[in-house]
Each structure stands twice: as structure tokens, then as C-alpha cells.
Biopython code that builds the backbone (N, CA, C, O; Angstrom):
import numpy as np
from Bio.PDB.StructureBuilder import StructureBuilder

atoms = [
    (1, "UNK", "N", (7.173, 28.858, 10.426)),
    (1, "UNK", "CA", (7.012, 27.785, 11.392)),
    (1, "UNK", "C", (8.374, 27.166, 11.655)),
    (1, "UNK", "O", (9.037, 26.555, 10.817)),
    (2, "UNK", "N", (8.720, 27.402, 12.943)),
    (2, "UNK", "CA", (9.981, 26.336, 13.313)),
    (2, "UNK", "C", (9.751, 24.716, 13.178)),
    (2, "UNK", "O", (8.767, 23.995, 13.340)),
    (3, "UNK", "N", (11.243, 24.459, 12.769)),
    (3, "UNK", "CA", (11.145, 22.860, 12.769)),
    (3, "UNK", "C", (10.609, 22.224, 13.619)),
    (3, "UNK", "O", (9.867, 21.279, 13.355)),
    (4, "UNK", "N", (10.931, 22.691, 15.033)),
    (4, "UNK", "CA", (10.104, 22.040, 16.448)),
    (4, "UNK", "C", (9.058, 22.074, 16.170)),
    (4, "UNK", "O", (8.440, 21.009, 16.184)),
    (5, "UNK", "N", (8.397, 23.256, 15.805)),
    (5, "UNK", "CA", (6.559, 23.279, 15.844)),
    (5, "UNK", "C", (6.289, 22.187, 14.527)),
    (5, "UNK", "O", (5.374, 21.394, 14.752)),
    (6, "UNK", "N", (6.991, 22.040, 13.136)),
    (6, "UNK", "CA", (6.782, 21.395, 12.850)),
    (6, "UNK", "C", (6.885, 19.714, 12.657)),
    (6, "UNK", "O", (6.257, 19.161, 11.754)),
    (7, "UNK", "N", (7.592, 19.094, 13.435)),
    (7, "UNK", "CA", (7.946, 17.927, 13.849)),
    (7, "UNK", "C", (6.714, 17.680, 14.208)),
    (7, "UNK", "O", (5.949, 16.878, 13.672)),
    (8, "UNK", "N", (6.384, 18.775, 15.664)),
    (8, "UNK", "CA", (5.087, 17.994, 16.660)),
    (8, "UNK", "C", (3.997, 17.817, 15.748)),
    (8, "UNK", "O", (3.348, 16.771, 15.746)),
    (9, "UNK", "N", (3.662, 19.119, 14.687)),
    (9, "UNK", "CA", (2.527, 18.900, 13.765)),
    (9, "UNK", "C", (2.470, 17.758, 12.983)),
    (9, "UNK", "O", (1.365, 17.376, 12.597)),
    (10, "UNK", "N", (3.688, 17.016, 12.619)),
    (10, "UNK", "CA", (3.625, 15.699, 12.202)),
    (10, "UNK", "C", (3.254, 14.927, 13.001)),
    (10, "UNK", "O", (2.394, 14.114, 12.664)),
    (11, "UNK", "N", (3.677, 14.924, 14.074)),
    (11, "UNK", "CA", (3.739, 13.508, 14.763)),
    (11, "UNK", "C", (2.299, 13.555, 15.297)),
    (11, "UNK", "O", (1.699, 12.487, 15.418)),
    (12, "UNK", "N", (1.628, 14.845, 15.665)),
    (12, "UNK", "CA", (0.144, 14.384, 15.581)),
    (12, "UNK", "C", (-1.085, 14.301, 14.664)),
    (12, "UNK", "O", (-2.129, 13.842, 15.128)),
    (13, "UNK", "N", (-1.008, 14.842, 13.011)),
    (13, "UNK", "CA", (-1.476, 14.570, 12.339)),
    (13, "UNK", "C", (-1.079, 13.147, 11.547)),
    (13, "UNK", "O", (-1.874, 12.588, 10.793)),
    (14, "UNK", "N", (0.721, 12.472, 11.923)),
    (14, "UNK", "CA", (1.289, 11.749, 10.786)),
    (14, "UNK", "C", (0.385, 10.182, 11.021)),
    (14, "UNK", "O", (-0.112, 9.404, 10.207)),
    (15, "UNK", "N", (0.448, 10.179, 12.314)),
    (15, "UNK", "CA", (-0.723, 8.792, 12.882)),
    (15, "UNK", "C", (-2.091, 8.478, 12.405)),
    (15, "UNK", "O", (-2.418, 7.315, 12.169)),
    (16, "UNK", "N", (-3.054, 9.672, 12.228)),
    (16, "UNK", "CA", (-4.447, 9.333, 11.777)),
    (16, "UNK", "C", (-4.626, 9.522, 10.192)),
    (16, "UNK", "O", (-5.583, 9.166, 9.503)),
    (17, "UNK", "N", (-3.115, 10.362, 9.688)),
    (17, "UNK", "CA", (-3.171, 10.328, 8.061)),
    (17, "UNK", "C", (-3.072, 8.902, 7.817)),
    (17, "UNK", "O", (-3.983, 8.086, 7.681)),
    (18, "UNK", "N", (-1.198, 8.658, 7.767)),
    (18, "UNK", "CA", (-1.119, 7.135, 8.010)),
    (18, "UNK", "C", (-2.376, 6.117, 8.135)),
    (18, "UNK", "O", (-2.191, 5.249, 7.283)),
    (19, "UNK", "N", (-3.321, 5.916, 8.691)),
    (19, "UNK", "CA", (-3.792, 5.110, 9.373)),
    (19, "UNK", "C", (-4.870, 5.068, 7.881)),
    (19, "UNK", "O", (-4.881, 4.122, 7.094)),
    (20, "UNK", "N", (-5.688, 6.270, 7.755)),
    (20, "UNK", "CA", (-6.585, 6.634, 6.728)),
    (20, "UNK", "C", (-5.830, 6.234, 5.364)),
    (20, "UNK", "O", (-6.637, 5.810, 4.537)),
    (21, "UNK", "N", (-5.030, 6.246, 5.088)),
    (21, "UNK", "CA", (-4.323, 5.973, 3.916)),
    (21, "UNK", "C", (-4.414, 4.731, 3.748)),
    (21, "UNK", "O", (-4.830, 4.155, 2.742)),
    (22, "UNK", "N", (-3.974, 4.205, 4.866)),
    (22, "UNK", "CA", (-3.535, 2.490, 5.013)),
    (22, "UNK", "C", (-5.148, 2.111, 4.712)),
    (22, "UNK", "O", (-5.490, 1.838, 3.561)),
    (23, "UNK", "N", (-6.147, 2.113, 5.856)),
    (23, "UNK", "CA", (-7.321, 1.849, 5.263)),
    (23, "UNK", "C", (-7.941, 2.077, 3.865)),
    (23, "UNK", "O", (-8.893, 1.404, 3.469)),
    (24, "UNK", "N", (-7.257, 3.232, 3.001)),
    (24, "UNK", "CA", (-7.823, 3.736, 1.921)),
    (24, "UNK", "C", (-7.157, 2.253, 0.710)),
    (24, "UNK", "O", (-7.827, 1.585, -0.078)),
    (25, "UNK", "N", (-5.680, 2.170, 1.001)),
    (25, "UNK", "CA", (-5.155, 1.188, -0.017)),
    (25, "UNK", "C", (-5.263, -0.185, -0.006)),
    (25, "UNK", "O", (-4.981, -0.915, -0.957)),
    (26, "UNK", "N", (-5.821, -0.665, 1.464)),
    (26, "UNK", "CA", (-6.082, -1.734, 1.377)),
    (26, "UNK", "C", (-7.524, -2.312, 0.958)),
    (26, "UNK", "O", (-7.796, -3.484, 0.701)),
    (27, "UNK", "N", (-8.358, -1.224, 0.954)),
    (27, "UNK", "CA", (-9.814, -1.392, 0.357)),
    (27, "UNK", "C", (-9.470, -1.390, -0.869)),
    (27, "UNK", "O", (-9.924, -2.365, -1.468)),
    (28, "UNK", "N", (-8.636, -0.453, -1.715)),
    (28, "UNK", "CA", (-8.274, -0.431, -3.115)),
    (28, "UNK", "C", (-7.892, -2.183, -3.492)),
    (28, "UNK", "O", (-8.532, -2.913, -4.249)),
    (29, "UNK", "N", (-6.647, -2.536, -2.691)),
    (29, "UNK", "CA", (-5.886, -3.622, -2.765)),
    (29, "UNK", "C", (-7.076, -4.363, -3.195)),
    (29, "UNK", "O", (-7.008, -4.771, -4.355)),
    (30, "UNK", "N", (-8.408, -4.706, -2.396)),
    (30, "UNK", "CA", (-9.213, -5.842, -2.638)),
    (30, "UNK", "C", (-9.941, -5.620, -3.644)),
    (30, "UNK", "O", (-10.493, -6.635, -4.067)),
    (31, "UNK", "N", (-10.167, -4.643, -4.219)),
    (31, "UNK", "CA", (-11.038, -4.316, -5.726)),
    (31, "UNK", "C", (-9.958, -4.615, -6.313)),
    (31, "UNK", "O", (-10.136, -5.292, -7.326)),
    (32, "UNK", "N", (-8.713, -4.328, -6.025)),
    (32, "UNK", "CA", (-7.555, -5.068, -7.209)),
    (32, "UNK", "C", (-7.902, -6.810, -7.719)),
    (32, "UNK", "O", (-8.182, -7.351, -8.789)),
    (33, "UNK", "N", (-7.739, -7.185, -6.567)),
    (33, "UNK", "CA", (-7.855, -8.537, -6.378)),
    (33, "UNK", "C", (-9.234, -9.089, -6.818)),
    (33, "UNK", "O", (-9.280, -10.124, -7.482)),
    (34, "UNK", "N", (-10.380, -8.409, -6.456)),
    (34, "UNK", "CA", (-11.365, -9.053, -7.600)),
    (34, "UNK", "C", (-11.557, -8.767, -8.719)),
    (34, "UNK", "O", (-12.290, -9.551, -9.323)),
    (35, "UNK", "N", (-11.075, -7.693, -9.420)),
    (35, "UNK", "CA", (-10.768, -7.062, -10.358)),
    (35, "UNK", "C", (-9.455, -8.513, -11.296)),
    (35, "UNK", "O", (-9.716, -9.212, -12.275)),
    (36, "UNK", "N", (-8.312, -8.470, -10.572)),
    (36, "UNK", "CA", (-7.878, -9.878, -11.404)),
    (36, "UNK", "C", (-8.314, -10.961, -11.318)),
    (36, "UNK", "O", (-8.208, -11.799, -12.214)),
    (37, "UNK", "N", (-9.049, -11.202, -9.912)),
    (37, "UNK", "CA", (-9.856, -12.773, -9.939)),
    (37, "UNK", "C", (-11.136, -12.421, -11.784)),
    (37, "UNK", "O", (-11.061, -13.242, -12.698)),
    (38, "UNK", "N", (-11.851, -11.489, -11.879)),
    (38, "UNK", "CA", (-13.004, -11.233, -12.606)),
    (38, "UNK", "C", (-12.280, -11.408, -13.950)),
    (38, "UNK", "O", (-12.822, -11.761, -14.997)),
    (39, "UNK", "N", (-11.278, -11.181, -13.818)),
    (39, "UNK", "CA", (-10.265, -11.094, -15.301)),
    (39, "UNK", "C", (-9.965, -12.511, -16.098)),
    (39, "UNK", "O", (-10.264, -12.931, -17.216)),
    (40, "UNK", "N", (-9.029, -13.184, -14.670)),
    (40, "UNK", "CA", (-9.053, -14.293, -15.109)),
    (40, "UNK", "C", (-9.453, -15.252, -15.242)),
    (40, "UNK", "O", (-8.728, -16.245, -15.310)),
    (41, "UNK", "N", (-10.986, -15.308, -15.344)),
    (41, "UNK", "CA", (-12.627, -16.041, -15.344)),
    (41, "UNK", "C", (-13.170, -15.846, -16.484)),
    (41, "UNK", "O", (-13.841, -16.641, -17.142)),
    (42, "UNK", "N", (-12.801, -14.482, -16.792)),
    (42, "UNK", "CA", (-13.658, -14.236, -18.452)),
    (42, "UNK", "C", (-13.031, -14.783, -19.701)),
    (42, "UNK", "O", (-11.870, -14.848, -20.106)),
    (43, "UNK", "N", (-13.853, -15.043, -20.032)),
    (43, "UNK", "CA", (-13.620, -16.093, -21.547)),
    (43, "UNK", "C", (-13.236, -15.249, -22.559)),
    (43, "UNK", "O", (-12.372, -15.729, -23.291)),
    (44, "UNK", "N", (-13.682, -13.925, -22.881)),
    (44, "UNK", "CA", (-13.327, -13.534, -23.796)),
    (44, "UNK", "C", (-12.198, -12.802, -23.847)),
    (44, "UNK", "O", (-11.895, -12.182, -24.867)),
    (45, "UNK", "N", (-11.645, -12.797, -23.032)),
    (45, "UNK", "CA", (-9.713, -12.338, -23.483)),
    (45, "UNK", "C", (-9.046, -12.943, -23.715)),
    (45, "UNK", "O", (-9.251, -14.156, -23.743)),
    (46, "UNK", "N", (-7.558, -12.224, -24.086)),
    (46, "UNK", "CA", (-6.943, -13.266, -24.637)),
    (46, "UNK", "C", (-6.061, -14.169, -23.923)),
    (46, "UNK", "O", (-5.473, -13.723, -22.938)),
    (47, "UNK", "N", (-5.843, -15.640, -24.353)),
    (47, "UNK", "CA", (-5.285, -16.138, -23.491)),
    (47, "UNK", "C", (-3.860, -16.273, -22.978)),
    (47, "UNK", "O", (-3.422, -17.100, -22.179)),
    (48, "UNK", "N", (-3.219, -15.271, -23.614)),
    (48, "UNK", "CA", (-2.088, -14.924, -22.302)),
    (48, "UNK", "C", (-2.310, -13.717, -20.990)),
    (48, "UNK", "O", (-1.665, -13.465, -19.972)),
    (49, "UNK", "N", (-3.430, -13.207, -21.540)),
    (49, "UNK", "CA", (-4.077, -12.265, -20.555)),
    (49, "UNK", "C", (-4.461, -13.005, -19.259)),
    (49, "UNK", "O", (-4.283, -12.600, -18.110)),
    (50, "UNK", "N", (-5.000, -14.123, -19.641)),
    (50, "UNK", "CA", (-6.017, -15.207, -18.934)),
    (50, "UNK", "C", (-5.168, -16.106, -18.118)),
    (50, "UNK", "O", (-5.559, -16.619, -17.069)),
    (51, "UNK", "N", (-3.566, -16.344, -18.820)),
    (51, "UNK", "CA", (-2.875, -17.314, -17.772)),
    (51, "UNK", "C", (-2.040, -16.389, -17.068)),
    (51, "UNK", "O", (-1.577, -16.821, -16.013)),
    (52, "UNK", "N", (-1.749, -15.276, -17.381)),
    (52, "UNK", "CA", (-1.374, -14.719, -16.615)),
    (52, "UNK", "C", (-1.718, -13.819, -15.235)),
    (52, "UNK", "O", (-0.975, -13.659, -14.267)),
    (53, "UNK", "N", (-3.193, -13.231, -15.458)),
    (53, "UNK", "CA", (-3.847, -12.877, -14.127)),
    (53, "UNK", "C", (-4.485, -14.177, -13.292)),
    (53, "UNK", "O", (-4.873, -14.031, -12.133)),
    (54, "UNK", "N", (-4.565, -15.592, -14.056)),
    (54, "UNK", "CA", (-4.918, -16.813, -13.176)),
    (54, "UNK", "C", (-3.414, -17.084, -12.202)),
    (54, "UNK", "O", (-3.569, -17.506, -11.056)),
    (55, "UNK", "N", (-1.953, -16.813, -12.736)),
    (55, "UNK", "CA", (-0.705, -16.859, -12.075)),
    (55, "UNK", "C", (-1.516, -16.363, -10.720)),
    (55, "UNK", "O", (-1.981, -16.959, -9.748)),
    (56, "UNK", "N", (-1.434, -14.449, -11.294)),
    (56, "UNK", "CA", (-1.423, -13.764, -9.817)),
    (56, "UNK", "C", (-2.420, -14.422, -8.808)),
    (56, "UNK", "O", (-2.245, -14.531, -7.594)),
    (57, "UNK", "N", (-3.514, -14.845, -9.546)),
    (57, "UNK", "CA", (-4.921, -14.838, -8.393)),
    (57, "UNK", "C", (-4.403, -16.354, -8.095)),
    (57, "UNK", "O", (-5.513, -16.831, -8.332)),
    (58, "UNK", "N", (-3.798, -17.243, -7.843)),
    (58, "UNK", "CA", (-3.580, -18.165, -7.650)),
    (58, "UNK", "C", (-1.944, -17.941, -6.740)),
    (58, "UNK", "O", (-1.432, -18.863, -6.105)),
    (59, "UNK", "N", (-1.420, -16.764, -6.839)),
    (59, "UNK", "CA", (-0.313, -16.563, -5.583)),
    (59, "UNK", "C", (-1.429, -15.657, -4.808)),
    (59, "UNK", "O", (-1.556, -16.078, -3.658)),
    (60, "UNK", "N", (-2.042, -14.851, -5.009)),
    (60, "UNK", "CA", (-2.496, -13.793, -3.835)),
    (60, "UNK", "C", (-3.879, -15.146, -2.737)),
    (60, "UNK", "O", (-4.206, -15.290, -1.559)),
    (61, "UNK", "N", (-4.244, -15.826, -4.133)),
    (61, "UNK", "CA", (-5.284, -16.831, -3.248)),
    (61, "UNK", "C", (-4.683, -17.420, -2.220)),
    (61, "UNK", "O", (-5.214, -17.592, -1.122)),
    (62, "UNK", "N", (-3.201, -17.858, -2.625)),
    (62, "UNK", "CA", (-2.451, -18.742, -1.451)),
    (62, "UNK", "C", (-2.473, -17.893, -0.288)),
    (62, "UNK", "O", (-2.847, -18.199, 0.844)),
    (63, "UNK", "N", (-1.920, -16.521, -0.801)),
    (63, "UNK", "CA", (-1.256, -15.827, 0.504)),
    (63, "UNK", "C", (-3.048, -15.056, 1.441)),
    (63, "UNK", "O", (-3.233, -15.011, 2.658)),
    (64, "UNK", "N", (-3.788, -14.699, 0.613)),
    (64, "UNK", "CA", (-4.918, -14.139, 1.164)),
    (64, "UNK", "C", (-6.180, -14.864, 1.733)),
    (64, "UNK", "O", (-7.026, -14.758, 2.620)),
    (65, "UNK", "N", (-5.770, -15.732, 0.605)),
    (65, "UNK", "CA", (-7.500, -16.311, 1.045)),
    (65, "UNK", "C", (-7.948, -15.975, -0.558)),
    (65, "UNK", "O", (-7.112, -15.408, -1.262)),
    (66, "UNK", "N", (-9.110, -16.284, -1.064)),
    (66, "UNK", "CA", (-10.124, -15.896, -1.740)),
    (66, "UNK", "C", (-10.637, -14.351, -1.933)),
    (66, "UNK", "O", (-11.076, -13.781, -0.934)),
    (67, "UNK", "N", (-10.604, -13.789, -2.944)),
    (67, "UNK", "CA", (-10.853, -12.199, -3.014)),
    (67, "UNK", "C", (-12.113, -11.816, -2.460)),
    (67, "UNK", "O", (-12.245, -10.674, -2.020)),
    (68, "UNK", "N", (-12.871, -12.473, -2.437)),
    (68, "UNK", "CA", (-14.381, -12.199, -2.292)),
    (68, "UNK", "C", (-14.085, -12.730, -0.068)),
    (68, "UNK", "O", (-14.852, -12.319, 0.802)),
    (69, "UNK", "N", (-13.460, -13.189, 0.078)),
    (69, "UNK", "CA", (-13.219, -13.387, 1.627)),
    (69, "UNK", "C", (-12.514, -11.864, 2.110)),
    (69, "UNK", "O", (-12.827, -11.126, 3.045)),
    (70, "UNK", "N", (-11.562, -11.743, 1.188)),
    (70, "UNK", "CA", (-10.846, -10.723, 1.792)),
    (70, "UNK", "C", (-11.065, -9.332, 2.756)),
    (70, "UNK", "O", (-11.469, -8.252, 2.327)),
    (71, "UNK", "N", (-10.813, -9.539, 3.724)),
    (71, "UNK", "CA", (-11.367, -7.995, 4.766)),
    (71, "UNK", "C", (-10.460, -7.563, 5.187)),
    (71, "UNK", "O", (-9.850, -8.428, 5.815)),
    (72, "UNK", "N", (-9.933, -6.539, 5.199)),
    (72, "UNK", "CA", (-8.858, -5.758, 5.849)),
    (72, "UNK", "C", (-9.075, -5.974, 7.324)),
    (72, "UNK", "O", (-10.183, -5.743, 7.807)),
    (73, "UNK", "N", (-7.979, -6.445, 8.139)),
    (73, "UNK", "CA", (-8.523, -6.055, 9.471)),
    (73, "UNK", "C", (-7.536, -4.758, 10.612)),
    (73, "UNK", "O", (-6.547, -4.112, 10.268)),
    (74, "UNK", "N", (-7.977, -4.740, 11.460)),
    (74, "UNK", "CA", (-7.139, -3.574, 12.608)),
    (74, "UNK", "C", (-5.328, -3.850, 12.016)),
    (74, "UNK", "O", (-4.570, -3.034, 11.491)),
    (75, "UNK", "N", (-5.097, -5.293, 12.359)),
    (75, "UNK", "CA", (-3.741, -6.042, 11.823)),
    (75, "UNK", "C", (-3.280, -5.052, 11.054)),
    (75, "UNK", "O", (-2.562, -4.113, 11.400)),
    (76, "UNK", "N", (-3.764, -5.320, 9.885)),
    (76, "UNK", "CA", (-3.607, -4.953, 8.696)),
    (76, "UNK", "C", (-3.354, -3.619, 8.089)),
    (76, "UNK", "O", (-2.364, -3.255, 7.454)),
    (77, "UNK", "N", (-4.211, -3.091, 8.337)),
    (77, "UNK", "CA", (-4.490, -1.342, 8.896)),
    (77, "UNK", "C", (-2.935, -0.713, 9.438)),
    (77, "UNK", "O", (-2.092, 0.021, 8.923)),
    (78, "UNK", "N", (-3.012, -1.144, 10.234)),
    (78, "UNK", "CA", (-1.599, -0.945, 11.755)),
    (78, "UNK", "C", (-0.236, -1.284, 10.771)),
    (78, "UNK", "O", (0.459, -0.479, 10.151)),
    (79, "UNK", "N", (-0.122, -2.681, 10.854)),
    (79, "UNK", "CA", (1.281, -2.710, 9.345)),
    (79, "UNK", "C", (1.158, -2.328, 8.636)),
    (79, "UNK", "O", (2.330, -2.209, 8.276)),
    (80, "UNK", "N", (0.444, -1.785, 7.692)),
    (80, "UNK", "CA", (0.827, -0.839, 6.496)),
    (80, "UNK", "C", (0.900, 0.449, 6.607)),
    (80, "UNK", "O", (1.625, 1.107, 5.861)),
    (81, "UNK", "N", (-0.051, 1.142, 7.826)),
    (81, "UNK", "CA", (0.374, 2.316, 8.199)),
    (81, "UNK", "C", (1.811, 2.724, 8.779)),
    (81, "UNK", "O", (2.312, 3.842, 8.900)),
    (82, "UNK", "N", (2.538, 0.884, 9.240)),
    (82, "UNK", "CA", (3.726, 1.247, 10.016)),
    (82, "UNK", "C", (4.821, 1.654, 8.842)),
    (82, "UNK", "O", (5.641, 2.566, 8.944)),
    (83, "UNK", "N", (4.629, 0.647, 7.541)),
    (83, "UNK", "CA", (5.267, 0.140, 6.830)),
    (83, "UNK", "C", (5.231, 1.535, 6.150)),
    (83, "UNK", "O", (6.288, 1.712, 5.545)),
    (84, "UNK", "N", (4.403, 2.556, 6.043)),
    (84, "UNK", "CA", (4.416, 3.856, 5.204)),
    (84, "UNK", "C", (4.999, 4.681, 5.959)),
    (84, "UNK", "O", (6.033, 5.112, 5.449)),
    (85, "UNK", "N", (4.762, 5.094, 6.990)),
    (85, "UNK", "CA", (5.773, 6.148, 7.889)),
    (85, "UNK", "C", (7.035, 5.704, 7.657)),
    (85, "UNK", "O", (7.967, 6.501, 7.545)),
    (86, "UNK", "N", (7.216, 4.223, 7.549)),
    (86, "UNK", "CA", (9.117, 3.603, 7.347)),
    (86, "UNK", "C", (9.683, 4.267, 6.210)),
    (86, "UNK", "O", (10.756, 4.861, 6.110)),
    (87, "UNK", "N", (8.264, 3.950, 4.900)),
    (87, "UNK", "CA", (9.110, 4.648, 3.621)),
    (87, "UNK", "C", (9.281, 5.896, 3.598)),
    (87, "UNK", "O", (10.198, 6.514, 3.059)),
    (88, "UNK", "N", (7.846, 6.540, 4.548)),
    (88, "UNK", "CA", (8.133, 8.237, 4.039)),
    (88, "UNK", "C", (9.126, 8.938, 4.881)),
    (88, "UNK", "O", (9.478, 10.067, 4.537)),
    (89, "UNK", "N", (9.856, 8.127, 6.474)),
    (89, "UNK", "CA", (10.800, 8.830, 6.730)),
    (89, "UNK", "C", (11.999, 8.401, 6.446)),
    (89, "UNK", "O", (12.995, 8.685, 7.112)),
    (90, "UNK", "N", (11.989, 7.679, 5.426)),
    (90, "UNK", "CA", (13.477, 6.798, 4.462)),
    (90, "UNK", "C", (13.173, 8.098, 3.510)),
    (90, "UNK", "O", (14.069, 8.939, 3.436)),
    (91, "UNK", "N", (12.289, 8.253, 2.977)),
    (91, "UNK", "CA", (12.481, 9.035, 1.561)),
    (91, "UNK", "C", (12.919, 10.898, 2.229)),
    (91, "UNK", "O", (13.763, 11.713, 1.856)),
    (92, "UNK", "N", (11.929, 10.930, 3.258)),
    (92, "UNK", "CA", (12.650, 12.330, 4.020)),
    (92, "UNK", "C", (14.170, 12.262, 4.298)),
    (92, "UNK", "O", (14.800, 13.233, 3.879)),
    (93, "UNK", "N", (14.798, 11.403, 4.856)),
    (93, "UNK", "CA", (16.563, 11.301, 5.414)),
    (93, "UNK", "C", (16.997, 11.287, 4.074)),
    (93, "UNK", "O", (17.680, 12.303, 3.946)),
    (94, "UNK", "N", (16.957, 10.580, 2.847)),
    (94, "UNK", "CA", (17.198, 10.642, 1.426)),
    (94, "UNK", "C", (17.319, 11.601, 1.262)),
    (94, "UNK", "O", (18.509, 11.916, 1.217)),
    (95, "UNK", "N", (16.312, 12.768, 1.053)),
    (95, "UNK", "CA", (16.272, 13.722, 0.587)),
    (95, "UNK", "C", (17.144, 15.168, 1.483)),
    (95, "UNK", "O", (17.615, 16.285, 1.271)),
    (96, "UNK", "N", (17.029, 14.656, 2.035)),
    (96, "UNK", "CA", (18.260, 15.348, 3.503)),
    (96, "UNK", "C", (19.557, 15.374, 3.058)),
    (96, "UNK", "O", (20.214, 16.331, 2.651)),
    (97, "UNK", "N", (19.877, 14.129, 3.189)),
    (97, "UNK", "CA", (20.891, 13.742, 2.742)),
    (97, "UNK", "C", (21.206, 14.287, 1.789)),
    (97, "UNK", "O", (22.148, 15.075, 1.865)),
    (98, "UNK", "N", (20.445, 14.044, 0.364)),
    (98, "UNK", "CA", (20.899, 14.642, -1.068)),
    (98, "UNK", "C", (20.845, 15.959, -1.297)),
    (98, "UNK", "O", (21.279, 16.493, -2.318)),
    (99, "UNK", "N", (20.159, 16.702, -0.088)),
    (99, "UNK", "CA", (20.644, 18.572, -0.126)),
    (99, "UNK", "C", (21.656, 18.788, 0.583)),
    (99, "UNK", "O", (22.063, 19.944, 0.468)),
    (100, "UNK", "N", (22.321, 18.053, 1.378)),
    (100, "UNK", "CA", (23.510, 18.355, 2.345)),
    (100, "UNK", "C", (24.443, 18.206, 1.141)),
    (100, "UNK", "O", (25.153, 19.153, 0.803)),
    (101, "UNK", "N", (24.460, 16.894, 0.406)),
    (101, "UNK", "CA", (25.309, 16.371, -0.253)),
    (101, "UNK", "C", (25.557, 17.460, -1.743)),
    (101, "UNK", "O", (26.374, 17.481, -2.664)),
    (102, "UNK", "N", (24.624, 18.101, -1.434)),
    (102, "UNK", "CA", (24.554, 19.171, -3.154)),
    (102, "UNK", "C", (25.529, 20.306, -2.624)),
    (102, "UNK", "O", (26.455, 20.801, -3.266)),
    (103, "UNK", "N", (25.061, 20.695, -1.050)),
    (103, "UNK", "CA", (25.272, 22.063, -0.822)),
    (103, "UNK", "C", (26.469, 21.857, -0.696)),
    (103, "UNK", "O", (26.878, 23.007, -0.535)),
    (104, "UNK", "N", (27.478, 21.109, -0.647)),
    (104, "UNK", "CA", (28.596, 20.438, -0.090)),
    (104, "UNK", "C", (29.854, 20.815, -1.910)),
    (104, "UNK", "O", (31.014, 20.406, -1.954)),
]
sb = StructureBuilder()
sb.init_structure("model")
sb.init_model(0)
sb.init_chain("A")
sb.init_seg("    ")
for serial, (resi, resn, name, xyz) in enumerate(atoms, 1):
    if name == "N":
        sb.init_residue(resn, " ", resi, " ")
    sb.init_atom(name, np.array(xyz, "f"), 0.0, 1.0, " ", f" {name:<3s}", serial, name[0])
structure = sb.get_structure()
């Protein structure tokens, strides 16, 4: 497969992967988040366990809302899918880079 053919095969599968991913981690993200809200509620751990996941759920509460509110929306979806194509074609030019730089 030429690079051309494979560029285009990215650029029309890289959008609805992206997109599925983004939806996949931000559903994760919110089982995170009730997952430390549930943590730092229970009585029976220990209590540096306890002030420390009350820290997080008390910055993510500021920035989110309430875990049990939390819904991913289109927004949301869209920036993190943007925000992953940013890293994965930073980590592709990286890696470019560091075979030019070997073969050199």
C-alpha cells in the first residue's frame, strides 16, 4: 500500500475511530468518578485512602458537577476526539523524526 492510499485510509477511518474512542473514555471517565465518589463515602477504609479520594471528588465535583450528574455530551465527544488525533499525530512526527534521526 502506498503512503497516498494510506493517508486517505486514515483520514477516513481516523474520524469515526477517534470519535468511538472518545465516547468509549469518557463513559469510562464517569465510572471513574463514581467509583472515587463510592470510595470516598465508605467507612471502612483507611483514612488516608478516604481524605485523599474526598481531595479528588471534591476538585472533579468543582470542575464537573456531581458524578452521578455527569453525561458526556456531543461537546465533549468532539474535544477529546480532537485532543487524541493532536497526540497521535505528535507521537507519529516523534517517531518520524526519531527514525530519520537514527538513520542519520
Amino acid at each position: 500500500m502506498s503512503a497516498e492510499a494510506s493517508s486517505v485510509l486514515i483520514l477516513l477511518l481516523g474520524t469515526p475511530v477517534a470519535l468511538t474512542v472518545a465516547t468509549i473514555g469518557l463513559v469510562q471517565f464517569k465510572v471513574l468518578l463514581l467509583l472515587l465518589t463510592n470510595l470516598s463515602q465508605r467507612r471502612g477504609n483507611a483514612k488516608i485512602i478516604r481524605q485523599g479520594t474526598r481531595y479528588l471528588v471534591r476538585h472533579f465535583e468543582a470542575t464537573f458537577g456531581p458524578a452521578q450528574n455527569f453525561a458526556p455530551n456531543t461537546t465533549h465527544v468532539i474535544l477529546v476526539a480532537i485532543l487524541l488525533a493532536i497526540l497521535l499525530s505528535a507521537e507519529r512526527m516523534l517517531s518520524r523524526m526519531g527514525s530519520r534521526h537514527q538513520a542519520s
